[in-house]
C-alpha positions as CSV (number, residue, x, y, z in Angstrom):
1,X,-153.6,146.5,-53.1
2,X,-150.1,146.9,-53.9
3,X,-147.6,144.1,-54.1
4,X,-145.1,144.2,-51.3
5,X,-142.0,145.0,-52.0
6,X,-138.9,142.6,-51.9
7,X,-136.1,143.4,-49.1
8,X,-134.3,143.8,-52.0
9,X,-136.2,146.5,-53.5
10,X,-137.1,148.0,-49.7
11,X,-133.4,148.2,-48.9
12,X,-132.8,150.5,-52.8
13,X,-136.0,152.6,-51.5
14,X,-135.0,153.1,-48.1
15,X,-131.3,153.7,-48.0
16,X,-132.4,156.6,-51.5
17,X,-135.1,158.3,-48.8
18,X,-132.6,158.1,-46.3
19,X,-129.5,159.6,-48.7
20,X,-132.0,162.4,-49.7
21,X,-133.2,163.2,-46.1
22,X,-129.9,163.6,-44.8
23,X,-128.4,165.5,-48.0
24,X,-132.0,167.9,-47.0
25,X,-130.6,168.2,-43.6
26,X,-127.2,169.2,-44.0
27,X,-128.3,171.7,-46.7
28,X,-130.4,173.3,-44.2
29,X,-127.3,174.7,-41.8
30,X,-126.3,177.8,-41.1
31,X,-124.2,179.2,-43.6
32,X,-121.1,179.7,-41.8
33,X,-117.6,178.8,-42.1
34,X,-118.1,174.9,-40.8
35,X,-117.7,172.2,-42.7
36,X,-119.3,169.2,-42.7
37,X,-116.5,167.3,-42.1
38,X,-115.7,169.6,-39.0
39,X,-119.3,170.0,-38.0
40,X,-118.9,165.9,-38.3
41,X,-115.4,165.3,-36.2
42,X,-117.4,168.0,-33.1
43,X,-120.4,165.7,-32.7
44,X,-118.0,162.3,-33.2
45,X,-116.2,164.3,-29.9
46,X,-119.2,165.2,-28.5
47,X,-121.0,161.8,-28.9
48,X,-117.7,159.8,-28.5
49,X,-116.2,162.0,-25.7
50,X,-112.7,163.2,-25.5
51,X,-110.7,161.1,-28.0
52,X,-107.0,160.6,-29.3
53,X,-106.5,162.1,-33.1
54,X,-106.1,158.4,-34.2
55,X,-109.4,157.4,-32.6
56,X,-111.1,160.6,-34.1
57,X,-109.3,159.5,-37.6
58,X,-110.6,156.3,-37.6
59,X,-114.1,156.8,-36.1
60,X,-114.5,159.4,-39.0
61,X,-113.0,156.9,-41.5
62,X,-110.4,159.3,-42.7
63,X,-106.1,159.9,-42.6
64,X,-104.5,161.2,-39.4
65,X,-102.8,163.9,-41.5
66,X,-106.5,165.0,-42.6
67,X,-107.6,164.5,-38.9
68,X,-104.5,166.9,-37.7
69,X,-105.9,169.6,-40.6
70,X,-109.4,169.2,-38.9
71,X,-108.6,169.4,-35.8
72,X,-106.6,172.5,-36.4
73,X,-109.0,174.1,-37.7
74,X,-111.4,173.5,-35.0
75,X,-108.6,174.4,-32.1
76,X,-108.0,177.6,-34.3
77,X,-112.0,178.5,-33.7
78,X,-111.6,177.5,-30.1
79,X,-114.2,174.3,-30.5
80,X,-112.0,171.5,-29.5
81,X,-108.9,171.3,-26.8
82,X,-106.3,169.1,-26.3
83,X,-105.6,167.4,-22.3
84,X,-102.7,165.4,-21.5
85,X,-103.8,161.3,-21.9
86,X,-104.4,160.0,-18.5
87,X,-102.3,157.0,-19.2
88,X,-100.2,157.7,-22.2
89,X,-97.6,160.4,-22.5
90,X,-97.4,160.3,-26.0
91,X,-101.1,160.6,-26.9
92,X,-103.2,164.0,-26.3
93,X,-107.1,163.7,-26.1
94,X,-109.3,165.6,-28.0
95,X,-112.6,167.6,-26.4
96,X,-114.9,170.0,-27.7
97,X,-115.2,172.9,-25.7
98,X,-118.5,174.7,-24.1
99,X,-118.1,177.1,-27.1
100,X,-118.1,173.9,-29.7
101,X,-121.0,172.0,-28.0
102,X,-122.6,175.5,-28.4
103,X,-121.9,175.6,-32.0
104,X,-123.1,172.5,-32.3
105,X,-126.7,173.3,-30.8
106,X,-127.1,176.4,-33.1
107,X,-126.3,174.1,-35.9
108,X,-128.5,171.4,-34.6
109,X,-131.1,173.5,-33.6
110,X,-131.7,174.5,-37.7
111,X,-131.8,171.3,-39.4
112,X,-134.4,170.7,-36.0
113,X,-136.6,173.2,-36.9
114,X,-136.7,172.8,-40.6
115,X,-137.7,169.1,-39.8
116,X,-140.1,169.6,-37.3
117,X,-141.9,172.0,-39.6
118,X,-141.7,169.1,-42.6
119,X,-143.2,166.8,-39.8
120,X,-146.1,169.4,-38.6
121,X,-147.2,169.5,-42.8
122,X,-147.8,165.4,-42.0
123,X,-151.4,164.1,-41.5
124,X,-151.4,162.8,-37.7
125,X,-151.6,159.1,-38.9
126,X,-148.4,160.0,-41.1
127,X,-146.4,161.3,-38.3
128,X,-147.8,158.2,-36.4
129,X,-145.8,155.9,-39.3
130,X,-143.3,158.1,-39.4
131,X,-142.5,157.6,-35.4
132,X,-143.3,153.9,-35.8
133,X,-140.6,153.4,-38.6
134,X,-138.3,155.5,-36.2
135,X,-138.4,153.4,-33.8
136,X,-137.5,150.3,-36.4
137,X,-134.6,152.1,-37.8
138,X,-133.0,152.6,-34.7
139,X,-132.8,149.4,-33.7
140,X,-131.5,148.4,-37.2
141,X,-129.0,151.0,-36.1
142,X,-128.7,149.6,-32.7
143,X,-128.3,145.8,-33.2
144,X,-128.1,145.2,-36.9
145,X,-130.8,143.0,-36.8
């Protein structure tokens, strides 16, 4: 029986599985003419919901002049829009629009089925750890245990 592994060593395994997962994932997108950093700032606008630039900027831990270039980009496709802030002349919030959230699905829908085909080469009682230690990361996720 092997010797269990220190929370020391687990946290090294786990966060190099989890690194090499999601470096799989994004490598199976559509080749188009996203990037990740835009494909990233539509699902922070999608997830977050409509957004000033500066909450965008900071949500995505970059510069407001690198949000603006972003966001540009993304206006320029027709994937996000800009409405008047309720409450705040100044500010504008950010959106994506019913073509964005669409991109986003086609994107989404790719790295999906790559990984559900991984998951369908599992034995039934790996799929069942697999679920299990789903479960587990999300609430590490959730509540930083």
């Amino acid at each position: 029986m092997a010797k269990p592994m220190t929370p020391e060593q687990l946290t090294v395994r786990l966060r190099d599985a989890i690194t090499r997962l999601n470096r799989r994932l994004r490598q199976e997108r559509p080749v188009g003419d996203l990037t990740m950093t835009q494909l990233s700032a539509l699902t922070s606008l999608r997830l977050g919901g409509a957004l000033t630039p500066r909450e965008l900027a900071d949500l995505e831990r970059v510069q407001p002049p690198t949000m603006t270039k972003i966001v540009s980009k993304l206006e320029e496709r027709g994937l996000v829009q800009r409405s008047p802030h309720p409450t705040d002349g100044r500010q504008v919030l950010l959106a994506p629009t019913e073509q964005g959230l669409e991109m986003l699905s086609f994107y989404e829908k790719a790295r999906d089925e790559w990984l559900a085909a991984r998951l369908a080469e599992l034995t039934p009682d790996e799929r069942e750890t697999v679920a299990r230690a789903s479960s587990i990361l999300e609430g590490l996720a959730r509540h930083g245990r």
